[in-house]
C-alpha positions as CSV (number, residue, x, y, z in Angstrom):
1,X,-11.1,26.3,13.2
2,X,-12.4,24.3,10.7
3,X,-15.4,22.0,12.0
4,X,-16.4,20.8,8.7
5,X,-16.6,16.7,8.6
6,X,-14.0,17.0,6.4
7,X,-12.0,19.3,8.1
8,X,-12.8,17.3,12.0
9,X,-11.6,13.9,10.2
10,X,-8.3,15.5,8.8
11,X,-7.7,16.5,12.1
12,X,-8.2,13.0,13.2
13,X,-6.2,11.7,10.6
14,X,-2.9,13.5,11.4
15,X,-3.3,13.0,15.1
16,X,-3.2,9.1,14.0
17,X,-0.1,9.7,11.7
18,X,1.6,11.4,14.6
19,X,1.3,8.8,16.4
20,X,2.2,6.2,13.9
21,X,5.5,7.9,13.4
22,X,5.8,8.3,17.1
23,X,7.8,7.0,19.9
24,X,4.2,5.8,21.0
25,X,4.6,3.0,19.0
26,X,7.4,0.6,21.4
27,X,4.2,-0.9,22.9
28,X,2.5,-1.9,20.1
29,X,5.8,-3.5,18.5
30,X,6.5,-5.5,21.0
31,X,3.3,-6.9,21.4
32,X,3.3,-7.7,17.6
33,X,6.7,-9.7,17.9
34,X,5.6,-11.1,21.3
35,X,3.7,-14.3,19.6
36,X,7.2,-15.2,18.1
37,X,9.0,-15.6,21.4
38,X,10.3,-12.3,20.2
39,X,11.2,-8.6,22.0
40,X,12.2,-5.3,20.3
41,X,15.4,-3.8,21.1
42,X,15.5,-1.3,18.3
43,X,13.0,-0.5,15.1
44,X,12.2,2.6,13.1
45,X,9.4,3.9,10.8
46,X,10.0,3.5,7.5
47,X,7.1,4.9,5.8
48,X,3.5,6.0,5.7
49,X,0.3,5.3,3.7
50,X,-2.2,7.2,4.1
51,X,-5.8,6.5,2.4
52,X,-8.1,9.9,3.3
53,X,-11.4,8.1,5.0
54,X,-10.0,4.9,4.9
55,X,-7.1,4.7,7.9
56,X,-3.2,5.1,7.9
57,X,-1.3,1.8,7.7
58,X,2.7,2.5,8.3
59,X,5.7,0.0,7.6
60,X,8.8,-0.4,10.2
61,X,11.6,-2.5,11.0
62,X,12.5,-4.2,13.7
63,X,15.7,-5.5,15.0
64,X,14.4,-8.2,17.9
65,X,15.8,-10.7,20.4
66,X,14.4,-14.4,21.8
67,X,12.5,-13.2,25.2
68,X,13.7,-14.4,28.2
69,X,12.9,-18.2,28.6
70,X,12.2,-19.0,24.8
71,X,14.0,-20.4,22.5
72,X,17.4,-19.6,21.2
73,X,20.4,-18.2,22.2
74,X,20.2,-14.4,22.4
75,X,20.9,-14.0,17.9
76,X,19.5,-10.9,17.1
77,X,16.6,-11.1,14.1
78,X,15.6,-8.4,11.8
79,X,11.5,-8.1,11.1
80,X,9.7,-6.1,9.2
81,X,6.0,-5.1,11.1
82,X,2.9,-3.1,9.8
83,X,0.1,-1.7,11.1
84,X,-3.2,0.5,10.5
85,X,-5.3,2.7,12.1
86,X,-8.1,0.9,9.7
87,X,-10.7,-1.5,10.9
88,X,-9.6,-5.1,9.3
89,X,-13.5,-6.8,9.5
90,X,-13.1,-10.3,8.5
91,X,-9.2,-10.4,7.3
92,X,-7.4,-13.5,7.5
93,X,-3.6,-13.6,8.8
94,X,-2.4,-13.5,12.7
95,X,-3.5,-9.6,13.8
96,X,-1.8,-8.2,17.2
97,X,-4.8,-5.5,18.4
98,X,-3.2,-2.7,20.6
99,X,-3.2,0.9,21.8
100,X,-0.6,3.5,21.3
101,X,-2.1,6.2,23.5
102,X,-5.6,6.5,22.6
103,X,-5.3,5.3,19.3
104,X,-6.5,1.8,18.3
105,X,-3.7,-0.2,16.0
106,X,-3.9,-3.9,14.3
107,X,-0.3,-5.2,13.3
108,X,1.2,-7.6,12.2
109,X,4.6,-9.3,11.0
110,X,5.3,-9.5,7.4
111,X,4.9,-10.9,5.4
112,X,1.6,-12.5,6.7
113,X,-0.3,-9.1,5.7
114,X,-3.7,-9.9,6.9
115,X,-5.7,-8.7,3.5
116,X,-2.8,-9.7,1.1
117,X,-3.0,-13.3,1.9
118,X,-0.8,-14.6,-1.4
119,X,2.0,-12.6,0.0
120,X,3.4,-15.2,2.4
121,X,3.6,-17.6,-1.0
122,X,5.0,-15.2,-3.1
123,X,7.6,-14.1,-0.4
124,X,8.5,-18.1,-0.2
125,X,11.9,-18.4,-2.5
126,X,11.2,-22.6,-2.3
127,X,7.8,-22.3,-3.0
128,X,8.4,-19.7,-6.2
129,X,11.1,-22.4,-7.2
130,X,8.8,-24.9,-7.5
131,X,5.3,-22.9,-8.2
132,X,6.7,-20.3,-11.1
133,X,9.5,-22.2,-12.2
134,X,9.0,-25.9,-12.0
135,X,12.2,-26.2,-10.2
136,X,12.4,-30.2,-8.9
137,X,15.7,-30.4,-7.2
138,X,16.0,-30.7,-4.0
139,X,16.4,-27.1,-1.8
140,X,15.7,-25.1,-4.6
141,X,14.9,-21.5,-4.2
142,X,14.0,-18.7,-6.6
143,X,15.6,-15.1,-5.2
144,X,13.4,-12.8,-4.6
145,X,13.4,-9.3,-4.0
146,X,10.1,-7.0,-2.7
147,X,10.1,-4.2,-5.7
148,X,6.8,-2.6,-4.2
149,X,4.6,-2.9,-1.4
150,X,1.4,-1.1,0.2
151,X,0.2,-2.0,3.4
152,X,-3.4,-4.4,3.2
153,X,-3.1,-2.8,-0.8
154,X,-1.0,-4.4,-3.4
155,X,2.6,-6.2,-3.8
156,X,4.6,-6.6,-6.4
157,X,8.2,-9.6,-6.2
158,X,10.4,-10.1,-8.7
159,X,11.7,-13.3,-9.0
160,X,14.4,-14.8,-10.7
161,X,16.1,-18.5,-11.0
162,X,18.2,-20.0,-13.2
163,X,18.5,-17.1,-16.6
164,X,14.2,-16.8,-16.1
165,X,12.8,-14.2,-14.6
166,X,8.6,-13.2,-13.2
167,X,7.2,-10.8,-11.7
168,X,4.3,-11.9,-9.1
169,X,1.6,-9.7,-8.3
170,X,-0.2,-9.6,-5.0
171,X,-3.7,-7.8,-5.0
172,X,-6.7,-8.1,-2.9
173,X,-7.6,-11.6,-3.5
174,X,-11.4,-9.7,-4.6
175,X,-9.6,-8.2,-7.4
176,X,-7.3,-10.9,-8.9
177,X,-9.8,-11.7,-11.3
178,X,-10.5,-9.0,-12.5
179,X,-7.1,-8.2,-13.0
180,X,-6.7,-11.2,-14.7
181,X,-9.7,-10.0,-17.3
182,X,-8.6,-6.6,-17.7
183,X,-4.7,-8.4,-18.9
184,X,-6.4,-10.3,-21.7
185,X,-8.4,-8.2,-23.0
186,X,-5.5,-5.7,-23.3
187,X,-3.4,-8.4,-24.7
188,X,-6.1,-9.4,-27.2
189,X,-6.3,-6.0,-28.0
190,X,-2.6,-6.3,-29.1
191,X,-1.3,-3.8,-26.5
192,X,2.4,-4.9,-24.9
193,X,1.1,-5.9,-21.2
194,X,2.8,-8.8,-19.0
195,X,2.0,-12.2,-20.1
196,X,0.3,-13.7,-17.5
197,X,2.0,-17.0,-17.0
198,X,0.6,-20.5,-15.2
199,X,1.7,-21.4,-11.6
200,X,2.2,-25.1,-10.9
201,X,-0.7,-27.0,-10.5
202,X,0.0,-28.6,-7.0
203,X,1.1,-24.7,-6.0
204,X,-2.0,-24.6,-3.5
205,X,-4.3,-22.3,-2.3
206,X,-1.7,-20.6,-0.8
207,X,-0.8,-19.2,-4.2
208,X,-4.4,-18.1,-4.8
209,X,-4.8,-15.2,-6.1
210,X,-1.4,-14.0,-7.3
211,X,-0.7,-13.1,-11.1
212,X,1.8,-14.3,-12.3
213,X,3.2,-12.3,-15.0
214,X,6.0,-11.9,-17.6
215,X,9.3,-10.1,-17.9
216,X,8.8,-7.2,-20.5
217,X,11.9,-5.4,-22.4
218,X,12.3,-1.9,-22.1
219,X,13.3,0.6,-19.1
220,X,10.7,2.9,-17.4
221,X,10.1,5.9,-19.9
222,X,10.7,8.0,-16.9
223,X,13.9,6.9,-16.6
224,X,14.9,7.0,-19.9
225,X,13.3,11.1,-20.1
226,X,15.8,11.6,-17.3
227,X,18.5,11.1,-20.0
228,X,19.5,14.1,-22.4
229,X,19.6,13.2,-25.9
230,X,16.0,12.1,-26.5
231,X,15.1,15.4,-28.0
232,X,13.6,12.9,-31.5
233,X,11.0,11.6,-28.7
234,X,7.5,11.6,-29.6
235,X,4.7,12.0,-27.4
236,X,1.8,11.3,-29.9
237,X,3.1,7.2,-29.5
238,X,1.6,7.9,-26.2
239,X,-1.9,8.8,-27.6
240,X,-1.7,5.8,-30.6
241,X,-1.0,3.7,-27.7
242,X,-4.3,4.9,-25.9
243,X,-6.0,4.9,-29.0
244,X,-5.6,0.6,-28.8
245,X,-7.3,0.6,-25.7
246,X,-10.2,-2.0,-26.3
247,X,-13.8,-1.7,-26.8
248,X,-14.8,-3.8,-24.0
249,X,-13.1,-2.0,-21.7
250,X,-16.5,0.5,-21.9
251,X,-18.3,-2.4,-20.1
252,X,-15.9,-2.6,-16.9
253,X,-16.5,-0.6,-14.0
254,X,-15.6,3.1,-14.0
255,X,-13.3,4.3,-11.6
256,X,-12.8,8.3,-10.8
257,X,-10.3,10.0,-12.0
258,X,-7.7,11.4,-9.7
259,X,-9.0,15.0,-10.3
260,X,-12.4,13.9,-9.4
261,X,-11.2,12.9,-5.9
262,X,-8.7,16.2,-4.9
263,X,-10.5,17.6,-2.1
264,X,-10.0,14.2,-0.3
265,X,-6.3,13.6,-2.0
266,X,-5.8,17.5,-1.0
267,X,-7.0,16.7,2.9
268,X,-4.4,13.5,2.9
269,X,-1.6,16.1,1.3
270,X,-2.5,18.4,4.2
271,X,-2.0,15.5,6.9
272,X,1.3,15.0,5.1
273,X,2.3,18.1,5.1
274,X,0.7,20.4,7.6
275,X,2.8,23.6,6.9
276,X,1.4,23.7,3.1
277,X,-1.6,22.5,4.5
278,X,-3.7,26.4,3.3
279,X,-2.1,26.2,-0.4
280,X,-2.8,22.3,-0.7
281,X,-6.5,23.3,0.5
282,X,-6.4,26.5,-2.0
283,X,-4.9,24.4,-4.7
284,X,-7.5,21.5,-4.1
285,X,-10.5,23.7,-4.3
286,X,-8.8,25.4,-7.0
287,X,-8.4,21.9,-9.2
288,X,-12.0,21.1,-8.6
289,X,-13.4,24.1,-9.8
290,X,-11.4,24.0,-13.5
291,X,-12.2,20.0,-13.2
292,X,-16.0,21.6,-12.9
293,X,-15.9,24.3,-15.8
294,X,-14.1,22.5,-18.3
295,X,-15.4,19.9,-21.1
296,X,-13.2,16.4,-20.3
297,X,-15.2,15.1,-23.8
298,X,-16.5,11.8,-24.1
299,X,-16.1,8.5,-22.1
300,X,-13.6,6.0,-24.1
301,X,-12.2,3.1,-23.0
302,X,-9.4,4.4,-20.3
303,X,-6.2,3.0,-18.9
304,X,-6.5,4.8,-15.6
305,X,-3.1,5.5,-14.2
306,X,-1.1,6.2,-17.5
307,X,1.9,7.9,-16.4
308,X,5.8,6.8,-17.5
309,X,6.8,4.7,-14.1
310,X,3.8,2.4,-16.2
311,X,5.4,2.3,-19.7
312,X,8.6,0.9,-20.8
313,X,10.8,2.1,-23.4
314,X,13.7,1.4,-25.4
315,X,15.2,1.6,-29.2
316,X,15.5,4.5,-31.2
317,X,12.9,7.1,-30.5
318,X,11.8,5.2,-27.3
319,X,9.2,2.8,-28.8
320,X,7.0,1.8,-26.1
321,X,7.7,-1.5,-25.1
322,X,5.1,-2.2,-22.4
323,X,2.4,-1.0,-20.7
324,X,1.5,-1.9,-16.9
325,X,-1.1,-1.9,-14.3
326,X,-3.9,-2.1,-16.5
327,X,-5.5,-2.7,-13.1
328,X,-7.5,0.3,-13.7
329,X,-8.8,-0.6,-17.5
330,X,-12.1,0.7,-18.1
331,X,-14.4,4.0,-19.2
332,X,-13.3,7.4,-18.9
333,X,-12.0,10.5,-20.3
334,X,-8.6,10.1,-22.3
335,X,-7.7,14.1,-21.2
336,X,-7.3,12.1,-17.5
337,X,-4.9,9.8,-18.8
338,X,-3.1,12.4,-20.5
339,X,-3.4,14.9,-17.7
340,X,-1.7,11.7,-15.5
341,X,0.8,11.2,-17.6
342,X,1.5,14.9,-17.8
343,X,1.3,15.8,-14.1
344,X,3.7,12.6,-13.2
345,X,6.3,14.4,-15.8
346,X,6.2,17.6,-14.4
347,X,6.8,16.6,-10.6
348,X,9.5,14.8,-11.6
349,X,10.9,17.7,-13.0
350,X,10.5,20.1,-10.5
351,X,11.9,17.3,-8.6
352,X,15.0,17.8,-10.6
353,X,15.7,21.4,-12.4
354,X,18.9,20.4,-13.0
355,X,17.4,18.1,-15.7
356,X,16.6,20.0,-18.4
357,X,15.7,16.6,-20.5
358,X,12.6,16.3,-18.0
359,X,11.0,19.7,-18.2
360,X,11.6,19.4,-22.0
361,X,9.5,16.3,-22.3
362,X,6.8,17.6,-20.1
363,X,6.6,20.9,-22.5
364,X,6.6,19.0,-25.5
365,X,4.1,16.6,-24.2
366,X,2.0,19.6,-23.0
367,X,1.9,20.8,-27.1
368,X,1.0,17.3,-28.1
369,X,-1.7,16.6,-25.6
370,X,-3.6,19.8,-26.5
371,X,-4.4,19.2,-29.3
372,X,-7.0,16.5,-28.2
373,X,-7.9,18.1,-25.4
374,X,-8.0,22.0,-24.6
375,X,-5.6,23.1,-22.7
376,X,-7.5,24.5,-19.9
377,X,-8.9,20.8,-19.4
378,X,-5.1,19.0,-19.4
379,X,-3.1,21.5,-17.1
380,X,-6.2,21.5,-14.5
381,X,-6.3,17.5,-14.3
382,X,-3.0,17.3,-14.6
383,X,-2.8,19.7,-11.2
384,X,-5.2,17.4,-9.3
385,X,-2.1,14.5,-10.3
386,X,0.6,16.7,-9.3
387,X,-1.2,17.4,-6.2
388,X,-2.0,14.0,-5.4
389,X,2.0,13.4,-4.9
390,X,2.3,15.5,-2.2
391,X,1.9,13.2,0.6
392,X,4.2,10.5,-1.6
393,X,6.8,12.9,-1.7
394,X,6.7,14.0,2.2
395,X,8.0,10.6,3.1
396,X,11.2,11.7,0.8
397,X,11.3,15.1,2.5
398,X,9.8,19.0,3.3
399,X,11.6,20.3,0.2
400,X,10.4,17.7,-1.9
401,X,6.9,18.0,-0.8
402,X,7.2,22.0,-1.3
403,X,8.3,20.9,-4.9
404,X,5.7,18.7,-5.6
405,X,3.1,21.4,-4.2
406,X,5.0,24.3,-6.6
407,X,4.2,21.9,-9.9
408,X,0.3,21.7,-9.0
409,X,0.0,25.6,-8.4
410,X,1.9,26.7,-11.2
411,X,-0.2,23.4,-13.7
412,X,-3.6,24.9,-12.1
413,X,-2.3,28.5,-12.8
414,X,-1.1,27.9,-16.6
415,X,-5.2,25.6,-16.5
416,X,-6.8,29.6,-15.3
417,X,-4.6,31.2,-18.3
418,X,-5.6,29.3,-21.0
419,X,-9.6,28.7,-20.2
């Protein structure tokens, strides 16, 4: 038995995801709707986050009926609750505390997330109206629909009214501004990131802290890889693009590289997936010794989480159109950015043999990439990113998370082949 402290909290961590994603949970639910007048009749986990050290926060819905004696006539109301294992300190929002067993919970309904306070604005189609689009009748409301969203993390709405179109952005409110920095200096620097556009000036404090940000052209260049026919693609556009990266990015704070965190990504890949849990543990220690023995070359300004679900593409030769969530803008090693970019591409083929397009990008971006960075360097980073997808992919699935685990042993074998 492993009694390491990282082994004891792993253990800890997937007795708190069982019960998460257990029937444990009716308690806590209801107490969550209870404030609303409101009782469960029916929900269902969704999906799990899990941040190694840091708690698991889970999403689920919940199909809910006025209690006896409140108000309302028995209309059945669908909800959406989350809740965490992780301790909130001072966060704002209504929090429900409970027990599920012996494990302490906070919930609440969203979208009053109690760390992402701009949600509830952004999640407001009258007050987007008004806010994002200047809208003055009477009643008018943007639509909205959720594209992403990460428990006490991030958000992302897209909104739309009248032909115009935004997409708002919900981080910690601690890190709006420097979002907001990191966006112009990348635009300054001429690279093809969201405008960030004003909000209304009477929107309030309630809209504090949400960017709000242009529509780009373009389609995700993974989707567009998925496609056959893009055979005249050319991955170097990727390392131009890098190459604009500004100067004053070298001044931000640095944050580590996904390799440079894969024991603890491998211990949350183990919670996710406890029958690979000895070859995500191999493959981990694995990773970090290549990370160790290999030259990553010098620090340059760095994007951070360069892989092609943040680019869009379009035209002839898929010109990159735009480049998102420069949240991560600062210094570090371009081989990580590659090596992201790189290990993205070649879960999403293993993901899908059937599409030869996507394992002949990720070859002929492998050939490209080298060439600036050894290839013992790229393939073992780019393991570490592969590996980091496990636990993503276990909410899709065993055989998906098996696949996902298959793409980081055979990256970190090709990294021990060619060191």
């Amino acid at each position: 038995m492993d009694r390491s402290p990282g082994g004891l909290r792993g253990a800890a961590e997937a007795a708190s995801k069982a019960v998460l994603e257990g029937p444990g949970m009716s308690g806590p639910l209801a107490a969550a709707v209870r404030p609303l007048g409101l009782r469960p009749v029916s929900w269902v986990h969704l999906r799990s986050h899990h941040r190694p050290g840091a708690g698991i926060s889970a999403l689920y819905r919940v199909e809910a009926v006025p209690r006896s004696g409140s108000a309302g006539k028995g209309q059945q109301v669908r909800l959406h609750v989350g809740a965490t294992t992780a301790e909130l300190g001072g966060a704002g929002g209504p929090v429900v505390r409970a027990e599920a067993g012996s494990t302490a919970v906070r919930l609440w309904v969203h979208p009053r997330d109690p760390v992402l306070t701009g949600l509830p604005w952004a999640t407001d189609a009258g007050a987007v109206a008004r806010g994002v689009f200047g809208a003055g009748a009477a009643g008018a409301r943007a639509e909205l629909k959720l594209v992403a969203y990460r428990p006490l993390r991030r958000a992302v709405v897209r909104a739309g009214y009248e032909g115009s179109s935004a997409y708002l952005k919900v981080p910690q409110p601690r890190l709006a501004d420097g979002l907001r920095r990191r966006l112009r200096l990348a635009a300054d620097a001429g690279l093809p990131v969201p405008p960030l556009l004003a909000t209304a000036s009477d929107a309030g404090p309630a809209a504090a802290g949400v960017l709000v940000l242009g529509a780009l052209p373009g389609q995700s260049l993974h989707r567009e890889l998925r496609t056959a026919g893009n055979a005249d693609w050319d991955p170097a556009l990727l390392t131009r693009l890098l190459d604009q990266l500004p100067a004053a990015a070298m001044a931000l704070p640095r944050r580590a590289a996904w390799s440079e965190r894969i024991l603890d990504y491998g211990a949350g890949a183990a919670t996710a997936l406890p029958e690979g849990a000895e070859r995500i543990i191999r493959c981990a220690e694995g990773v970090a010794g290549m990370v160790r023995s290999t030259d990553p070359g010098p620090l340059v300004p760095s994007h951070g989480d360069f892989h092609g679900g943040n680019l869009l593409a379009g035209g002839g030769g898929l010109q990159i159109t735009g480049l998102l969530d420069v949240d991560a803008l600062g210094p570090g090693h371009r081989v990580d950015d590659l090596a992201c970019f790189l290990g993205h591409l070649r879960v999403l083929a293993a993901l899908a043999p059937e599409n030869a397009a996507l394992g002949a990008a990720a070859e002929r971006s492998a050939r490209v990439f080298i060439r600036s960075t050894g290839a013992a360097a790229l393939y073992s980073r780019a393991a570490g990113v592969a590996l980091t997808l496990v636990a993503g992919a276990a909410g899709r699935g065993p055989d998906a998370a098996q696949r996902t685990l298959a793409a980081a042993e055979e990256l970190l074998a090709l990294s021990r082949s060619t060191s």
